[in-house]
C-alpha positions as CSV (number, residue, x, y, z in Angstrom):
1,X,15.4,-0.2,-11.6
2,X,17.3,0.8,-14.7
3,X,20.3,2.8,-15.1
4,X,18.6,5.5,-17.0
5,X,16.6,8.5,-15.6
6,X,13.1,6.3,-16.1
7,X,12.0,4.0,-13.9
8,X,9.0,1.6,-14.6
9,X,6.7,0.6,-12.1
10,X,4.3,-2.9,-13.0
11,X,0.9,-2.8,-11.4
12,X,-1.3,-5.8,-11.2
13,X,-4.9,-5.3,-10.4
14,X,-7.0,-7.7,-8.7
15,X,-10.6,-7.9,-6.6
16,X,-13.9,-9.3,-6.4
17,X,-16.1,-7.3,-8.7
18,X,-17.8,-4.2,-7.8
19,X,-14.4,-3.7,-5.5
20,X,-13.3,-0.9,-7.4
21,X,-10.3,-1.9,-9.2
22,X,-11.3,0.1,-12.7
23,X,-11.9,3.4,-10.2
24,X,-8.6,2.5,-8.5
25,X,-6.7,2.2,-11.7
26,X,-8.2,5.3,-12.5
27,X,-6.7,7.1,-9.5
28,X,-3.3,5.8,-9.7
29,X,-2.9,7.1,-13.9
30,X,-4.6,10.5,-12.9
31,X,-7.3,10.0,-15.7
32,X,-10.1,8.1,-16.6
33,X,-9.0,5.2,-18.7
34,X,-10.3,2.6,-17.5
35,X,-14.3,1.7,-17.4
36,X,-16.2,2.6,-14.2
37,X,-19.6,2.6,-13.7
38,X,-22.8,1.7,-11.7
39,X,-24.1,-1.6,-13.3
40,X,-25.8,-4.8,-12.6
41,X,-23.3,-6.8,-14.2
42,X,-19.8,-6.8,-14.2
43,X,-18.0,-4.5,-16.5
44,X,-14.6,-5.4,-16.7
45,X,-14.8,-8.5,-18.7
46,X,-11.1,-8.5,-20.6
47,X,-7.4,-7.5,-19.2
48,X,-6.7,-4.4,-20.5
49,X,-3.1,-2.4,-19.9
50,X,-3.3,1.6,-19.4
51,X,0.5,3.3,-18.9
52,X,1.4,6.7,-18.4
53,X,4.7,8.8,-17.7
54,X,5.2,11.2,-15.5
55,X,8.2,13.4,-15.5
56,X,9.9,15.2,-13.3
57,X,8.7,12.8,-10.6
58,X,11.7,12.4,-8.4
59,X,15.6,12.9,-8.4
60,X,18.9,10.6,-8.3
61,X,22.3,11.9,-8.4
62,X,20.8,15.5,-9.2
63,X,19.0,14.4,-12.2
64,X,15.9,14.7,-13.0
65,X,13.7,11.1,-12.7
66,X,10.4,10.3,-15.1
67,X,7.9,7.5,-13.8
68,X,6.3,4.6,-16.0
69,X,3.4,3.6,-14.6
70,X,1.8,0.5,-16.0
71,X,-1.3,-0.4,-14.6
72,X,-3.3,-3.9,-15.9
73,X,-6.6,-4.0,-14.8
74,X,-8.7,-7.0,-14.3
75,X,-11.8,-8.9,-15.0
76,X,-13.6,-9.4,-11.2
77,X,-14.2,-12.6,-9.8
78,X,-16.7,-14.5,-9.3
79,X,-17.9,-12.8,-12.8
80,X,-21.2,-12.4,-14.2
81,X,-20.3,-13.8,-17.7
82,X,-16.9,-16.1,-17.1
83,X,-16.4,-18.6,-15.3
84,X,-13.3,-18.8,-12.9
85,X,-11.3,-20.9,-15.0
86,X,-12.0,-18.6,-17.9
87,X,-10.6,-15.6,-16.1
88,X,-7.7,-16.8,-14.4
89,X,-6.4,-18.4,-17.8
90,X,-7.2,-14.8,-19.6
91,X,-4.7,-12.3,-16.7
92,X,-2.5,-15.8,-16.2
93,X,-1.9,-14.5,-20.0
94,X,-2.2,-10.9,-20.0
95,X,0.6,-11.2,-17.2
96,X,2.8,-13.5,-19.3
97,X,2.4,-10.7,-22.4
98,X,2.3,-7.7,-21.0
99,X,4.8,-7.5,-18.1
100,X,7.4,-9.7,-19.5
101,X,10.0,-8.1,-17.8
102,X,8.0,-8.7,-14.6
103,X,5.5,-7.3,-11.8
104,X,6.4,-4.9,-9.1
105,X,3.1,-4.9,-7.3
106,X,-0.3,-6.5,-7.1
107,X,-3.0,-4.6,-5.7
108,X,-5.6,-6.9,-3.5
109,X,-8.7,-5.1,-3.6
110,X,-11.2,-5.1,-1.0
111,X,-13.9,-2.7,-0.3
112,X,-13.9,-1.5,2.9
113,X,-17.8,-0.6,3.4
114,X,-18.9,-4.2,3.4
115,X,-18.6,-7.0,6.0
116,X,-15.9,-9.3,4.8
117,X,-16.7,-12.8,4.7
118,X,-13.5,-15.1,4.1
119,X,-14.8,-17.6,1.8
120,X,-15.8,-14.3,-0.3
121,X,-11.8,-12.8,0.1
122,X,-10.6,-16.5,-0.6
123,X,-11.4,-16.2,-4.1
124,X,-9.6,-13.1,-4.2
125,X,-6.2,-14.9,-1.9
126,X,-6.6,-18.0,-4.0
127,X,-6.5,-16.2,-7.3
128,X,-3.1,-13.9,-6.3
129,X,-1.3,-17.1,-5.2
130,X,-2.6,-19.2,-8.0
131,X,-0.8,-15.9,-10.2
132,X,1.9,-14.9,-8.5
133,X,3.2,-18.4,-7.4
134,X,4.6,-19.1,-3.5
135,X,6.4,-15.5,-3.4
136,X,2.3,-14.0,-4.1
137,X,3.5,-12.7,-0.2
138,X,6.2,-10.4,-1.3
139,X,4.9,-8.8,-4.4
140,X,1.1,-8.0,-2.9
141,X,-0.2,-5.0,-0.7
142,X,-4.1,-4.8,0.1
143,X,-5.9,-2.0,-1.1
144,X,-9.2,-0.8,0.8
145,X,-11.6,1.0,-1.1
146,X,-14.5,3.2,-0.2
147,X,-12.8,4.6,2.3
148,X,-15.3,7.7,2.5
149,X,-17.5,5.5,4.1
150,X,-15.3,5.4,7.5
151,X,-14.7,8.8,7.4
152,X,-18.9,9.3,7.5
153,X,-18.5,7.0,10.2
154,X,-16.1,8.9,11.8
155,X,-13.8,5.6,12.1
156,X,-10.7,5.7,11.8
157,X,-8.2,3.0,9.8
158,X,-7.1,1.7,13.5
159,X,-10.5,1.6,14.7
160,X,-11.6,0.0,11.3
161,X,-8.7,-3.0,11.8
162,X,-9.4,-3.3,15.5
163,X,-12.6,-4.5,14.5
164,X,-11.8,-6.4,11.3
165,X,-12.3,-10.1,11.2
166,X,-9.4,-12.2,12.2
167,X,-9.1,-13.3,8.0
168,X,-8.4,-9.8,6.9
169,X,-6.0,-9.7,9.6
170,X,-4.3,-12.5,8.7
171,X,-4.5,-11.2,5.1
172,X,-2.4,-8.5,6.0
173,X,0.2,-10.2,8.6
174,X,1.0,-12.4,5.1
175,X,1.5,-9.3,2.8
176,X,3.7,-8.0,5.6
177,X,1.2,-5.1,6.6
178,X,1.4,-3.5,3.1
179,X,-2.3,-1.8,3.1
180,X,-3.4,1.6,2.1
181,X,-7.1,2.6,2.7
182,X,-8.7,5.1,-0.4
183,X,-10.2,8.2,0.7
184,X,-11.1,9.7,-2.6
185,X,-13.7,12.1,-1.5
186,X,-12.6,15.8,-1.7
187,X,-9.2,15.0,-3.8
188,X,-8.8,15.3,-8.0
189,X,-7.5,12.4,-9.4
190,X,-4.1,13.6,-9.1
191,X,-4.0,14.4,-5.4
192,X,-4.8,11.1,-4.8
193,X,-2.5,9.6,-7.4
194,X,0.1,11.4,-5.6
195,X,-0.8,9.9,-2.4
196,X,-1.4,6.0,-3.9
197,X,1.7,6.0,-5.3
198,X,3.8,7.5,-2.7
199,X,2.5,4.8,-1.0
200,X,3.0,2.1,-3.4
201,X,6.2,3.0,-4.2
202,X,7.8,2.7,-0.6
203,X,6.7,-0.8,-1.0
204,X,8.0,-1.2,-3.7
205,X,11.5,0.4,-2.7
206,X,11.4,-1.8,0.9
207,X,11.5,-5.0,-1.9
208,X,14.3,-3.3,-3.7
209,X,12.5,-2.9,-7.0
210,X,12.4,-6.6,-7.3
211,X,10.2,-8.0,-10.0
212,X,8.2,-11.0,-10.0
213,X,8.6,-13.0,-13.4
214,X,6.3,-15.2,-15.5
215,X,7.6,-18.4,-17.4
């Protein structure tokens, strides 16, 4: 955290495609900056960096505290028109370039209306460590999307992990329990910024704003 009365927050992220990571990104700026639509392929096919400020977000020593939020948003993987070496090489760079002064956060995103399978999630797993380096544990919380889809279910997110497959629950004993479901439906975009990045940012205070760095 810096000494003066902005902090910057660096968010990473990552998913298989069709997880919702654009939507997500989306959510967490309060507009729509990023690509996200219905489509047979995948659209995300470049990293692309979105930021926004937002003043007057908290208070230290009686003074008022903006937020920088930087958000860089992924291509999905497996992807319909890169191969896997291809896109890890193109956000192994994005990351080197655009967070230089490090990475707060990576967001793992899974969808939560759709049986997980673990070699599917490995890709995802593999691709954050393969990134991030051995400390991937320590900079990463899991992100479930669609999270409308339990409330139509009228299932709850302890009902949901109670009967979650033994990989996604060893997912999350690794990232030390940092998950947050999405429940979009029935917020604006800033309600449920408000609530993602309250969230978030506990995270990222219980690893005392420590940033990850790229060589």
């Amino acid at each position: 955290m810096s000494d003066t009365n902005e902090i910057t927050i660096n968010v990473l992220l990552l998913g298989k495609t069709k997880s919702g990571k654009s939507s997500l990104g989306n959510s967490l700026l309060g507009s729509y900056e990023f690509e996200s639509q219905f489509f047979p392929r995948s659209v995300t096919k470049e990293c692309r960096l979105c930021r926004i400020r937002i003043p007057q977000f908290a208070r230290r020593m009686g003074a008022e505290l903006c937020l920088k939020l930087q958000v860089l948003d992924t291509p999905g993987s497996p992807h319909s028109s890169l191969n896997q070496e291809e896109m890890k090489q193109s956000v192994k760079r994005s990351l080197a370039e655009q967070f230089s002064d490090g990475l707060h956060m990576a967001l793992l995103v899974l969808r939560a209306d759709i049986p997980h399978c673990e070699e599917d999630n490995q890709h995802t797993v593999k691709l954050a460590e393969y990134l991030l380096g051995p400390e991937w544990k320590h900079f990463t919380t899991v992100i479930f999307t669609h999270g409308d889809k339990l409330q139509e279910a009228k299932m709850d997110e302890e009902e949901y992990l109670m009967l979650a497959p033994k990989s996604i629950l060893a997912l999350l004993e690794n990232v030390h329990n940092q998950y947050i479901f999405r429940f979009p439906m029935g917020k604006t975009l800033h309600q449920e910024r408000e609530r993602l990045l309250s969230k978030i940012l506990h995270f990222v205070r219980q690893n005392s704003y420590r940033r990850l760095q790229f060589k």
